[in-house]
KEKE-3310 file (N, C-alpha, C; in steps of 0.2 Angstrom, whole numbers, plus 5000, padded with zeros to 4 digits):
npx = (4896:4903:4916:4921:4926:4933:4942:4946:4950:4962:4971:4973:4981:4992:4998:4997:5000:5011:5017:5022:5034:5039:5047:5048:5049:5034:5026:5012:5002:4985:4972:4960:4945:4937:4944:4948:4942:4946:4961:4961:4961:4972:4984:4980:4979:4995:5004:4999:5007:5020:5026:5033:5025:5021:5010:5002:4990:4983:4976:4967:4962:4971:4981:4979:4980:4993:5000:4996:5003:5016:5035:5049:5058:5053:5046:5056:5063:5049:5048:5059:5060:5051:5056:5067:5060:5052:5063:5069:5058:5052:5040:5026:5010:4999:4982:4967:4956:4948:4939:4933:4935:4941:4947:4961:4957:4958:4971:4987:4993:5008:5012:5007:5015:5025:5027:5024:5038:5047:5042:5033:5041:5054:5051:5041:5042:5056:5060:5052:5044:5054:5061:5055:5044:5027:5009:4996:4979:4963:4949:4930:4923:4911:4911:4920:4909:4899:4905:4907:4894:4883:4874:4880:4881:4878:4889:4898:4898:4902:4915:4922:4921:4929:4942:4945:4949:4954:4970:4980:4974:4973:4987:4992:4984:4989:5000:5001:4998:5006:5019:5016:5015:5029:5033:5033:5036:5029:5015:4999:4984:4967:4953:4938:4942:4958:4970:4985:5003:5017:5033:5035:5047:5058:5058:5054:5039:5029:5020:5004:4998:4990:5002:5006:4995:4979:4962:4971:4974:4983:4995:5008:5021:5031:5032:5042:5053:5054:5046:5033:5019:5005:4989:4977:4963:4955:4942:4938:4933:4945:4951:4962:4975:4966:4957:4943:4946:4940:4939:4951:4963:4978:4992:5007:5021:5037:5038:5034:5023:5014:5001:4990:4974:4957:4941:4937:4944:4955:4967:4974:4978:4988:4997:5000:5007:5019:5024:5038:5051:5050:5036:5028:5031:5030:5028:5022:5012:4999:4987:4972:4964:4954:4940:4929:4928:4923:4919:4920:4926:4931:4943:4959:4964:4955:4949:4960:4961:4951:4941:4945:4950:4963:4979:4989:5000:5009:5022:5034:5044:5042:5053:5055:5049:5059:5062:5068:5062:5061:5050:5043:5027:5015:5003:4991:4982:4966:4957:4944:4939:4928:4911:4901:4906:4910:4921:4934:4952:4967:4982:4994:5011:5003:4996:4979:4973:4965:4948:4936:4936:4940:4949:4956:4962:4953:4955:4962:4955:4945:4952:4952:4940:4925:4920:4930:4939:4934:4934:4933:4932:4920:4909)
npy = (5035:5034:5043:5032:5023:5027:5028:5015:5011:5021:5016:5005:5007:5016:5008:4995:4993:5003:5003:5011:5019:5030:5046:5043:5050:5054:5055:5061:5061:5068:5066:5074:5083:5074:5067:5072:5071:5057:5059:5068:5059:5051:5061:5062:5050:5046:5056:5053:5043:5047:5052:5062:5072:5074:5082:5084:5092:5087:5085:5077:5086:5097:5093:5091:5105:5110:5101:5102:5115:5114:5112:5102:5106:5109:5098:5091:5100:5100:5088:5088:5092:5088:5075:5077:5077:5066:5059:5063:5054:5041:5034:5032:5037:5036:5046:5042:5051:5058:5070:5070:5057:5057:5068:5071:5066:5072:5076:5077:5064:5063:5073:5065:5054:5061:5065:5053:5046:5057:5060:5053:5041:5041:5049:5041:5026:5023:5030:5031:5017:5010:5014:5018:5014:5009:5012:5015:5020:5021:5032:5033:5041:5052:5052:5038:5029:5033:5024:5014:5011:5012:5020:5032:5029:5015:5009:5015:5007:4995:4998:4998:4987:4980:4987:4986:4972:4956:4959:4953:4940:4937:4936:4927:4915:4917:4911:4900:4899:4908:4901:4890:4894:4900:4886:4883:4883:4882:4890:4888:4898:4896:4902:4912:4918:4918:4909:4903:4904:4905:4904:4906:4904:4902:4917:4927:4926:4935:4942:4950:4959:4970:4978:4985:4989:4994:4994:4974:4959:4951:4939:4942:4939:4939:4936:4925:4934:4930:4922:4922:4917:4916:4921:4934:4940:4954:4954:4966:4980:4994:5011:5022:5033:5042:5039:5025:5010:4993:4978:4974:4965:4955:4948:4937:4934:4925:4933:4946:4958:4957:4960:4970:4973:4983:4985:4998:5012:5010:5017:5024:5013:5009:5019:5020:5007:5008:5017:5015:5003:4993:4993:4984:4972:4960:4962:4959:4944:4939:4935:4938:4939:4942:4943:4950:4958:4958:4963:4972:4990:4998:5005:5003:4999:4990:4983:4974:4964:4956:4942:4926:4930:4935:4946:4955:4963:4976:4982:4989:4977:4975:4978:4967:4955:4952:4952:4959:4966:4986:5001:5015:5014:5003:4993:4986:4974:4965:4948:4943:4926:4920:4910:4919:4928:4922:4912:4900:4891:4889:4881:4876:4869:4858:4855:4858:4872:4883:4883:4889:4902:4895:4890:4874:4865:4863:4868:4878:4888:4890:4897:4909:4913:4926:4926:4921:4930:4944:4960:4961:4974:4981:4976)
npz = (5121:5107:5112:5124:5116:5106:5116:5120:5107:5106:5117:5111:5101:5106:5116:5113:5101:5096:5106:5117:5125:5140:5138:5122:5107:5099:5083:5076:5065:5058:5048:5041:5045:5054:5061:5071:5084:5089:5087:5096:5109:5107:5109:5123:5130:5126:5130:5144:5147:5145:5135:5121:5112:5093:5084:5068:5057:5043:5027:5012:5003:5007:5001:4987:4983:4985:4975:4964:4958:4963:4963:4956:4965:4973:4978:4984:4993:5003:5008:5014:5025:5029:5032:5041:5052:5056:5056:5070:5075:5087:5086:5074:5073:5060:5058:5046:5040:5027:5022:5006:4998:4982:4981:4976:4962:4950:4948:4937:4932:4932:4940:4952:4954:4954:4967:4972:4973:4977:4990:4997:4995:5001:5013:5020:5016:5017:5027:5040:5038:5040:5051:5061:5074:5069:5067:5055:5051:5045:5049:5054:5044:5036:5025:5025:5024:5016:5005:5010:5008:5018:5032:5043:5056:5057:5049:5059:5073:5065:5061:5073:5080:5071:5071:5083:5086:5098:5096:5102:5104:5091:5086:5091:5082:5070:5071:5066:5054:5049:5050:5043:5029:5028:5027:5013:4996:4982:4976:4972:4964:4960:4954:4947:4932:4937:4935:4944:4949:4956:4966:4985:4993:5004:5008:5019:5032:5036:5051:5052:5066:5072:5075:5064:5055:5057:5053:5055:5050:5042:5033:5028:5015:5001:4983:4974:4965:4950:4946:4945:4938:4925:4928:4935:4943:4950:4960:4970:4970:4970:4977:4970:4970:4969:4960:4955:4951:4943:4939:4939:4929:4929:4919:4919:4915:4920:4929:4927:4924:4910:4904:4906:4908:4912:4921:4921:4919:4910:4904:4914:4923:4915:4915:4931:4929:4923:4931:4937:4933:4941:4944:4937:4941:4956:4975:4985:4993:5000:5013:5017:5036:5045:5054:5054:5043:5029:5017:5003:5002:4995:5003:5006:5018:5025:5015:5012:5023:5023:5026:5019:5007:4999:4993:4980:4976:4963:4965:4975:4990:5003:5018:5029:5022:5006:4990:4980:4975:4970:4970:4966:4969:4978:4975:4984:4977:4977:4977:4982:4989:4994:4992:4989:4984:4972:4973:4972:4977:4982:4985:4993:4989:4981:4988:4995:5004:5006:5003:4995:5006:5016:5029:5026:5035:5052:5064:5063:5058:5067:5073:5069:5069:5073:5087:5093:5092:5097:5105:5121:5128:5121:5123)
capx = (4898:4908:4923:4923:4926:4940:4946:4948:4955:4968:4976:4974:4988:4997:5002:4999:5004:5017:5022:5026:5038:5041:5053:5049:5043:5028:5023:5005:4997:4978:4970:4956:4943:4932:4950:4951:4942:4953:4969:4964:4963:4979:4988:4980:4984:5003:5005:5000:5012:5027:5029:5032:5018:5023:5004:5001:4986:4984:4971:4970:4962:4976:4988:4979:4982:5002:5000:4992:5008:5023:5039:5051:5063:5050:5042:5062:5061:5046:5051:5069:5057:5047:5062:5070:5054:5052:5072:5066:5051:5055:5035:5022:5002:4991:4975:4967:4950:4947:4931:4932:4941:4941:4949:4966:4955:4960:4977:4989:4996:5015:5011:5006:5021:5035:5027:5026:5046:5051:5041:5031:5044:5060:5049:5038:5044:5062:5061:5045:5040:5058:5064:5051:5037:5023:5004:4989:4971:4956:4943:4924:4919:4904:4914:4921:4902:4897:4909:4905:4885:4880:4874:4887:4879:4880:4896:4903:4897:4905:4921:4926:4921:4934:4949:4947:4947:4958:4975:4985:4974:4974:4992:4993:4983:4993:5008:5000:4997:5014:5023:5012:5017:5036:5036:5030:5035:5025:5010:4992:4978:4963:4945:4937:4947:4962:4975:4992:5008:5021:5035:5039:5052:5065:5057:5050:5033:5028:5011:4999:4992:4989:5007:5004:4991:4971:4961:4974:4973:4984:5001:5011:5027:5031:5034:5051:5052:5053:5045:5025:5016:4997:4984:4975:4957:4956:4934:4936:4936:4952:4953:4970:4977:4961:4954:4942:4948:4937:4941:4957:4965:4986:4996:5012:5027:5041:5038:5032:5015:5014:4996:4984:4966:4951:4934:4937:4951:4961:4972:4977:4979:4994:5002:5003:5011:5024:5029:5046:5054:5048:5030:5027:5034:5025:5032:5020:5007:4995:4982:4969:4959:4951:4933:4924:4929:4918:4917:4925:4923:4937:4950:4965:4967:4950:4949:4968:4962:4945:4941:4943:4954:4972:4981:4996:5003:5013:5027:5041:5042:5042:5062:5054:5048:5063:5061:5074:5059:5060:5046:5040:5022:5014:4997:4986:4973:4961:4952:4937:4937:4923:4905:4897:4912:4912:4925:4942:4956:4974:4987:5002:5016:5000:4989:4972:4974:4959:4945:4930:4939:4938:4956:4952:4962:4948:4955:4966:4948:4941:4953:4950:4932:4923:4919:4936:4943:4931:4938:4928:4929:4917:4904)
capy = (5029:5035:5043:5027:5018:5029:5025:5009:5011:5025:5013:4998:5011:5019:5003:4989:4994:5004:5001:5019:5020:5035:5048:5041:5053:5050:5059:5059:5064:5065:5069:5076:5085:5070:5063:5076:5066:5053:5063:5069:5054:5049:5061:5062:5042:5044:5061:5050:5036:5051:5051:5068:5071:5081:5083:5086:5091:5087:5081:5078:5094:5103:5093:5094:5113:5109:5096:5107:5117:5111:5111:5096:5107:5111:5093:5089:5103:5097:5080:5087:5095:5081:5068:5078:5077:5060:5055:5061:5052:5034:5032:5036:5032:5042:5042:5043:5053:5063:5072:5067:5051:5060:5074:5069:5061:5074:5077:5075:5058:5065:5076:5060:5051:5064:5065:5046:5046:5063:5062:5047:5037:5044:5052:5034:5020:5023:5032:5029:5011:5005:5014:5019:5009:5014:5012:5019:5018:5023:5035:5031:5047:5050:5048:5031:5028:5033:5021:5005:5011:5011:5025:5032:5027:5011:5009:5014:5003:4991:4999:4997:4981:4978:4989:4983:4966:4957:4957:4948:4929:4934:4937:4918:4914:4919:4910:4892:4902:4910:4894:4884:4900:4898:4879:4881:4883:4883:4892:4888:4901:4899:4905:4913:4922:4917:4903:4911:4900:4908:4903:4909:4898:4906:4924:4928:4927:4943:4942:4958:4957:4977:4984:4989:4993:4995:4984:4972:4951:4946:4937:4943:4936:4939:4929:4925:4939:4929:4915:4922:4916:4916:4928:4932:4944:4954:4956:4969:4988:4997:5016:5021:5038:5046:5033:5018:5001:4988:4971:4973:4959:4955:4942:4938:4928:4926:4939:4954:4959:4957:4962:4971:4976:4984:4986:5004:5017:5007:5021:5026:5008:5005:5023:5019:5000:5013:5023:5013:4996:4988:4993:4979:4966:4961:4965:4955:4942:4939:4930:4941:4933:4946:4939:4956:4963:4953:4965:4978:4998:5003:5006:4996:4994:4989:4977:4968:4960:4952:4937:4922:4933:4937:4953:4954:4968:4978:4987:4989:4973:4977:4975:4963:4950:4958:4950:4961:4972:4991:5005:5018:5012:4996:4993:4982:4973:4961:4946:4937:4920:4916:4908:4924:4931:4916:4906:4899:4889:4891:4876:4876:4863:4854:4853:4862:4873:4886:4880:4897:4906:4894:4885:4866:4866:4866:4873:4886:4891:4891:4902:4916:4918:4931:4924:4919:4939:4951:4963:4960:4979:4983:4973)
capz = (5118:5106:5116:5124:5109:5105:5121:5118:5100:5106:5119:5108:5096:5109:5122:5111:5092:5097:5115:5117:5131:5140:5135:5116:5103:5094:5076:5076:5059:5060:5041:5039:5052:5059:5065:5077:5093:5089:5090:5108:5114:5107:5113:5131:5132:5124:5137:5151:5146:5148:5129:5118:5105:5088:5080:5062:5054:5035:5023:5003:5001:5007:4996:4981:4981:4984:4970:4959:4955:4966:4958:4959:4968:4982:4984:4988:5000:5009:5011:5017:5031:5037:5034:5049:5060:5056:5060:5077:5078:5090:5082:5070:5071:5055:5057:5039:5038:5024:5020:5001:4993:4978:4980:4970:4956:4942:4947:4932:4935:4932:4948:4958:4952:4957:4974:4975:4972:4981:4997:4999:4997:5008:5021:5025:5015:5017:5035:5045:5039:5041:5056:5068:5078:5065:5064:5051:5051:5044:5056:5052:5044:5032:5018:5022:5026:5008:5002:5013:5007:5022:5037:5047:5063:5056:5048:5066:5075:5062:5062:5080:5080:5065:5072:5092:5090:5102:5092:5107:5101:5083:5085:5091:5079:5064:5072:5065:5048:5046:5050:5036:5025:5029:5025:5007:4992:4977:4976:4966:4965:4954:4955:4941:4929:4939:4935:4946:4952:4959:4974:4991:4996:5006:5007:5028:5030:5042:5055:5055:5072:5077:5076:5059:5053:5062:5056:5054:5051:5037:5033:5020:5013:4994:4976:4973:4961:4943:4946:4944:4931:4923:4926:4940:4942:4956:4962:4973:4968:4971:4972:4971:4970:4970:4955:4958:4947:4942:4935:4935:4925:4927:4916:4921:4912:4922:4935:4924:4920:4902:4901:4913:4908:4917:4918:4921:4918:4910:4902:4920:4926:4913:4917:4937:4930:4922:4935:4936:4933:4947:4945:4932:4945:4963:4980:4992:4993:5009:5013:5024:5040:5049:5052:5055:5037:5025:5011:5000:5003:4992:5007:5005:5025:5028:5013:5012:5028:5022:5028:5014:5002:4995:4988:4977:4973:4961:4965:4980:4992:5012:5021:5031:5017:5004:4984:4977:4970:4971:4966:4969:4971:4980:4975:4986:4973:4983:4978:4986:4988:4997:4990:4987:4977:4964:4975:4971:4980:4986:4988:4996:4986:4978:4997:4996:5010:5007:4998:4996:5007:5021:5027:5026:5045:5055:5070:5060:5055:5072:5079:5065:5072:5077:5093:5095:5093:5099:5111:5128:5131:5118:5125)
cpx = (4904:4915:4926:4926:4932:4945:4950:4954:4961:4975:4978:4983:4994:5003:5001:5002:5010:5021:5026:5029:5038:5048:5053:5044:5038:5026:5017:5002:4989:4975:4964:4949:4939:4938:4951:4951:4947:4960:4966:4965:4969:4983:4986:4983:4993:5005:5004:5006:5020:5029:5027:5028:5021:5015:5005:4997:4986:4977:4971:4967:4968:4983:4987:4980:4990:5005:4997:4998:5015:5027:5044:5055:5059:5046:5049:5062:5057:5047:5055:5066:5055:5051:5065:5067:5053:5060:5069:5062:5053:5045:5030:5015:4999:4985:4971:4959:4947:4941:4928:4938:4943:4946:4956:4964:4958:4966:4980:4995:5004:5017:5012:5013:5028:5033:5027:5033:5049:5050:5039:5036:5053:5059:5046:5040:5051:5063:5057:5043:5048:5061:5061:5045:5031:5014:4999:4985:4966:4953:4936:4923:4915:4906:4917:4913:4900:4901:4909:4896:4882:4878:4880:4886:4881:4886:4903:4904:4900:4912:4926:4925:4928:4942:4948:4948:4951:4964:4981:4982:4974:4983:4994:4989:4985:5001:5008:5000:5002:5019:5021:5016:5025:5038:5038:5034:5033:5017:5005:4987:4974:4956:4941:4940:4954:4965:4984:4994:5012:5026:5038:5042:5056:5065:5053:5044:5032:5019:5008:4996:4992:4997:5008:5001:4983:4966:4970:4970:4974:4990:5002:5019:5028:5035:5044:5050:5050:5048:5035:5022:5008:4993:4980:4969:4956:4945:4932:4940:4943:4952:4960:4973:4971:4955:4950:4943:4942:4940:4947:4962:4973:4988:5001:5016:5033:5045:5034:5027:5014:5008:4992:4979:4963:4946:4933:4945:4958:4968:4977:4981:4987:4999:5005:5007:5018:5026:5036:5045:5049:5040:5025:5030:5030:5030:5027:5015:5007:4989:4977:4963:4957:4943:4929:4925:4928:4917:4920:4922:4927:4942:4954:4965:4961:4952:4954:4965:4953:4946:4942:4945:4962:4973:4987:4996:5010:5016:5031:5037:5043:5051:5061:5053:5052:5063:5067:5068:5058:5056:5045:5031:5021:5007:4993:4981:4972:4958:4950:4939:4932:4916:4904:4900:4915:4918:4930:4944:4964:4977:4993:5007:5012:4994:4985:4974:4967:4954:4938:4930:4938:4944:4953:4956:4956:4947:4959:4960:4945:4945:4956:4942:4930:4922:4928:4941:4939:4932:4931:4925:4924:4910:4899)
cpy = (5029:5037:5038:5023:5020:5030:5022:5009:5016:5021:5007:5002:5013:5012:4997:4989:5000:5006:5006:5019:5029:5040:5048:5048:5048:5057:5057:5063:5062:5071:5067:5077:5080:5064:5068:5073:5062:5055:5063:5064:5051:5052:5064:5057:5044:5050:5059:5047:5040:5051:5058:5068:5077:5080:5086:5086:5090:5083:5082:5085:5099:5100:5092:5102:5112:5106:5099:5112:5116:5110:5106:5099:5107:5104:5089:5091:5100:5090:5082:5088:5089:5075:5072:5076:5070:5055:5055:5058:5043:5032:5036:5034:5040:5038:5045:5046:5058:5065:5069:5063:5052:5067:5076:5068:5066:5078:5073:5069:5059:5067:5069:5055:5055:5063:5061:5044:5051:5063:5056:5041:5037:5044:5042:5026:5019:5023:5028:5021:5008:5007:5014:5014:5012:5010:5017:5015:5023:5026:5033:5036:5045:5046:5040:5028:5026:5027:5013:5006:5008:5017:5025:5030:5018:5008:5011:5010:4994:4991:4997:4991:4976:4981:4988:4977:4964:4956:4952:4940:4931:4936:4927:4914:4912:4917:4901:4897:4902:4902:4890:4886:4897:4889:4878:4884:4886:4884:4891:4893:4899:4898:4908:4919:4920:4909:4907:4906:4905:4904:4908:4907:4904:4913:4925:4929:4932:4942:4949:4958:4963:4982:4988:4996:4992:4997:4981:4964:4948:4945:4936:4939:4940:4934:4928:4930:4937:4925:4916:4922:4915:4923:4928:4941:4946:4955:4962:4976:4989:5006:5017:5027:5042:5043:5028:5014:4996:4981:4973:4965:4959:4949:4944:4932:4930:4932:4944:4954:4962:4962:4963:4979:4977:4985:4994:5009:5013:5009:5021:5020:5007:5012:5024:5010:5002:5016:5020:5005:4993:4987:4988:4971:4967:4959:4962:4951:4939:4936:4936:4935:4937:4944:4945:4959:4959:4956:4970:4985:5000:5006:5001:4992:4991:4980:4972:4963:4956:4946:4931:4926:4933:4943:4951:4959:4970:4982:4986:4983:4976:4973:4969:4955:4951:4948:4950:4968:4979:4994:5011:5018:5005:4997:4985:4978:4965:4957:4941:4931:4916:4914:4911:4929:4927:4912:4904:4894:4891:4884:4878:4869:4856:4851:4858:4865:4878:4884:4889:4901:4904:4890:4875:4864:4869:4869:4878:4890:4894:4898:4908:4918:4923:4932:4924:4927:4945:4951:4963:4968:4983:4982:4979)
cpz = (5114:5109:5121:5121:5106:5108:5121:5113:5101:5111:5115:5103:5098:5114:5118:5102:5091:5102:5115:5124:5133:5138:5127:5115:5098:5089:5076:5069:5057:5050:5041:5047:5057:5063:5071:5085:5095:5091:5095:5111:5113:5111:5120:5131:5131:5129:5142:5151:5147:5139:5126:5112:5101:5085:5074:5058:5045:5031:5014:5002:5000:5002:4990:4980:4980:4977:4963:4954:4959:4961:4959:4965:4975:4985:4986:4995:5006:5009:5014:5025:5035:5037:5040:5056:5060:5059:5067:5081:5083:5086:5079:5071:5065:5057:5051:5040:5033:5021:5012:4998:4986:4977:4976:4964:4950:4944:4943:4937:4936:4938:4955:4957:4955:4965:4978:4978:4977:4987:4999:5000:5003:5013:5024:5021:5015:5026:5040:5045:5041:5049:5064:5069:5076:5067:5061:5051:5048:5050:5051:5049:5039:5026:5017:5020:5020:5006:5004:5010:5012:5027:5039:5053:5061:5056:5056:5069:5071:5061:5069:5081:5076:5070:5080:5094:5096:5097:5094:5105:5093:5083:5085:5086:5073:5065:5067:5055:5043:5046:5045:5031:5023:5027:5017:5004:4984:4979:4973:4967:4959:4956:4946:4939:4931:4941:4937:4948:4952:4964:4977:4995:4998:5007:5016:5025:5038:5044:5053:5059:5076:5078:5069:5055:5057:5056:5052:5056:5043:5039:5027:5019:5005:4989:4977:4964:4953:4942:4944:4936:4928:4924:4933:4940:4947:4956:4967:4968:4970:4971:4976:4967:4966:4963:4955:4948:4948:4939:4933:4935:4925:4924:4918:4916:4916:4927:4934:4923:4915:4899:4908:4909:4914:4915:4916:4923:4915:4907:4908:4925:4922:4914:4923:4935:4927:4924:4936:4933:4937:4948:4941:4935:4953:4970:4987:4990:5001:5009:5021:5028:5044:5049:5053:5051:5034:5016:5009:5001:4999:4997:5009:5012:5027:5021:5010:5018:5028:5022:5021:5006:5002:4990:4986:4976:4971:4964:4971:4987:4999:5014:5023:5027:5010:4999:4980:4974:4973:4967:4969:4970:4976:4982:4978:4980:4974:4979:4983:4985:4991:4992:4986:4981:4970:4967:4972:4978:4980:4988:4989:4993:4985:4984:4995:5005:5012:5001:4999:5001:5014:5022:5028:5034:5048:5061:5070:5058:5059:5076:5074:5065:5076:5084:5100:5097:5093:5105:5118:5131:5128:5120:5130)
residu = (UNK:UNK:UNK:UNK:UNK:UNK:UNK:UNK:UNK:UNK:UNK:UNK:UNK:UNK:UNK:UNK:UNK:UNK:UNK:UNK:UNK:UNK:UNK:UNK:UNK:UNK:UNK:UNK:UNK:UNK:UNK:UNK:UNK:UNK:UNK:UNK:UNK:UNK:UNK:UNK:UNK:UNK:UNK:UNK:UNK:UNK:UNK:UNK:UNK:UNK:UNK:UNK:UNK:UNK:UNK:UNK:UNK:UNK:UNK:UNK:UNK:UNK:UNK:UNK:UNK:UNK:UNK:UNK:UNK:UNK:UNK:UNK:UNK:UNK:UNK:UNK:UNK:UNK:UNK:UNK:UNK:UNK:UNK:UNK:UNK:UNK:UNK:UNK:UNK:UNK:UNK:UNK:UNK:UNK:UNK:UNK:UNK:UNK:UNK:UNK:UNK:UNK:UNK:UNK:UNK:UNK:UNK:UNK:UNK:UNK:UNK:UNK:UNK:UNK:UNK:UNK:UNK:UNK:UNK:UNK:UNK:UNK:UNK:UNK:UNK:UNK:UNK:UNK:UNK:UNK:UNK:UNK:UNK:UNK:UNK:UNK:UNK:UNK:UNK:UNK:UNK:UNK:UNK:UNK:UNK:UNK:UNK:UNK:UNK:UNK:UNK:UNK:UNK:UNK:UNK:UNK:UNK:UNK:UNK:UNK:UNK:UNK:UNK:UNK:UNK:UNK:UNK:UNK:UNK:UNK:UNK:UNK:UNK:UNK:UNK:UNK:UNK:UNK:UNK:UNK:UNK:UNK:UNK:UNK:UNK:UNK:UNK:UNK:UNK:UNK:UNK:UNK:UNK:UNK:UNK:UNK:UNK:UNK:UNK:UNK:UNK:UNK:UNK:UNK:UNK:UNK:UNK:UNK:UNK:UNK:UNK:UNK:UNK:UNK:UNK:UNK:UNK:UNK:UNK:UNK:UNK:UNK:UNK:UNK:UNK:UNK:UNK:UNK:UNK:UNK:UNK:UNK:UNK:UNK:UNK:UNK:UNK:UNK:UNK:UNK:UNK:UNK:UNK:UNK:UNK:UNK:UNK:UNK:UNK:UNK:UNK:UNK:UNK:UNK:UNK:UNK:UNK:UNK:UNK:UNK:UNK:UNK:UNK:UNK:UNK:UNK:UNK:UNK:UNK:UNK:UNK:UNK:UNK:UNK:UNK:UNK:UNK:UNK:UNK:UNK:UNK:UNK:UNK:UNK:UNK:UNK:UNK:UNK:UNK:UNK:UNK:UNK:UNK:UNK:UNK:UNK:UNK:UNK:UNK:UNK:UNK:UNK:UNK:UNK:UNK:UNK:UNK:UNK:UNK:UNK:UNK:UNK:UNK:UNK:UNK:UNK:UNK:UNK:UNK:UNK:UNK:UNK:UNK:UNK:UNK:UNK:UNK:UNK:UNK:UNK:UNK:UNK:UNK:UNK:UNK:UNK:UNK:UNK:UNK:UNK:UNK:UNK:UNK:UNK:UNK:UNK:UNK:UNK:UNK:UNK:UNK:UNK:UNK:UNK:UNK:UNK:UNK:UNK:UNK:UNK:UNK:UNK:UNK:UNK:UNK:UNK:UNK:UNK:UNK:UNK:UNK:UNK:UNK:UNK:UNK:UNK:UNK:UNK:UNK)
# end
């Protein structure tokens, strides 16, 4: 059942998220051991398709030892390396599994900061997000398991369902979405804790439907850079460079984040808001609609696309939806707006458009159902 299921999920990656032609190369970075099935099937499918595979195993174990004493001169080096392999790449897919989420957690923060700037950002948000035909995903291992608190047996059976939907009707789905997006304006959010205005006038509003990321079902745009204002309280965990976040709290005046509290680390929360300039200013906001992600696990690509939520985040904004803001970071941080999360609304230039994380279009609503986007081969 499983290698079925992998099946499915390795062409969903190969022929429909990055329409790998033949002759194209593909980079495939698969991190950490329970990603290894996964990779075979990738690169059987993308070897059938006529397309050249470069494979790259990696997982945070092994970059915590690198990170542990690397020098700035050698995380130049290694970036000079995989920025070469990557020029050659026509695409990318990672698939993210690492045996502990944790394995960063007491690396000094200076450390994760050069690496942010030196390699992270050159090699994949300079190179790879902007040139090549990309997607990442999460694999099911025990460790996310732990983390969604639930079995692994289970939680699989819950992930395939999330990253197989059909992406071809939620892509058409997100066409009625994005166009609403695009018309607007002025922004309202409030919920508990959370009084937030902002505009997105004149900035593109960009679909997520499978070319991405896996799972995918939002649609992001960003603020007009000065313009955000009030406070706003994210309800979902967060962890984020090996750290989990609680109650984290942003003020903003005129774009900046004046003031950000948390329930937890909150030492560490204002030293990644000072990694540069830009890290105190927001670089996306999105509205997730994915109906098969319901609830938080502490992974960004799973819970940015929660049904009846919104993420904003600090730091570097996407080419595609372009602010003006640059960073070296770009932190996801998610809240709920459904019932069960304390509820909230969202107007668009003074309309009520999502009322507890439900759109008040009642056939924008219908066709973000589960009914509506589950993939037929699962069944």
């Amino acid at each position: 059942m499983k290698d079925k299921r992998n099946g499915i999920l390795a062409k969903v990656l190969v022929d429909y998220s990055c329409e790998l032609k033949r002759g194209e190369t593909l980079y495939l970075e698969v991190k950490g051991k329970e990603t290894l099935e996964l990779g075979k099937q990738i690169i059987r499918t993308a070897t059938e398709r006529g397309a050249v595979v470069f494979w790259y195993y990696n997982d945070d174990s092994l970059l915590r030892q690198w990170l542990k004493s690397a020098s700035e001169a050698q995380m130049k080096a290694q970036a000079k390396l995989h920025l070469q392999m990557m020029k050659k790449a026509d695409a990318y897919i990672g698939v993210r599994g690492n045996d502990n989420a944790f394995d960063l957690a007491d690396i000094d923060p200076r450390q994760m900061k050069r690496h942010n700037k030196l390699f992270v950002k050159p090699v994949h948000f300079e190179e790879r997000v902007k040139r090549t035909k990309w997607v990442v995903l999460r694999y099911p291992g025990n460790s996310m398991a732990q983390l969604a608190q639930t079995s692994q047996e289970a939680f699989e059976d819950y992930y395939y369902d999330v990253c197989c939907a059909d992406y071809a009707k939620m892509s058409k789905a997100q066409d009625k979405l994005k166009a609403l997006m695009e018309r607007t304006d002025k922004v309202r959010i409030k919920g508990p804790g959370t009084d937030l205005s902002f505009s997105i006038r004149a900035i593109p509003c960009v679909k997520c439907d499978g070319k991405r990321n896996i799972p995918d079902g939002e649609v992001y745009t960003a603020p007009v850079r000065n313009s955000v204002n009030g406070t706003v309280r994210f309800n979902a965990p967060s962890l984020y460079e090996g750290t989990v976040f609680t109650g984290v709290a942003l003020t903003f005046k005129d774009g900046k984040i004046v003031k950000a509290v948390s329930d937890a680390n909150p030492e560490k929360l204002q030293k990644i808001l000072d990694t540069d300039k830009g890290a105190r200013y927001v670089g996306e906001f999105a509205l997730g609609c994915n109906p098969f992600v319901l609830k938080p696990m502490m992974d960004t690509l799973f819970d940015e696309k929660i049904a009846g939520s919104f993420h904003f985040t600090p730091g570097a904004c996407y080419e595609e939806a372009p602010n003006g803001n640059d960073s070296a970071i770009h932190w996801d941080l998610v809240q709920i707006q459904r019932p069960e999360y304390g509820g909230g609304e969202i107007r668009f230039d003074g309309k009520l458009v999502r009322k507890d994380g439900v759109f008040t279009d009642a056939a924008l609503e219908k066709m973000f159902s589960k009914k509506a986007l589950r993939h037929a081969g699962l069944d």
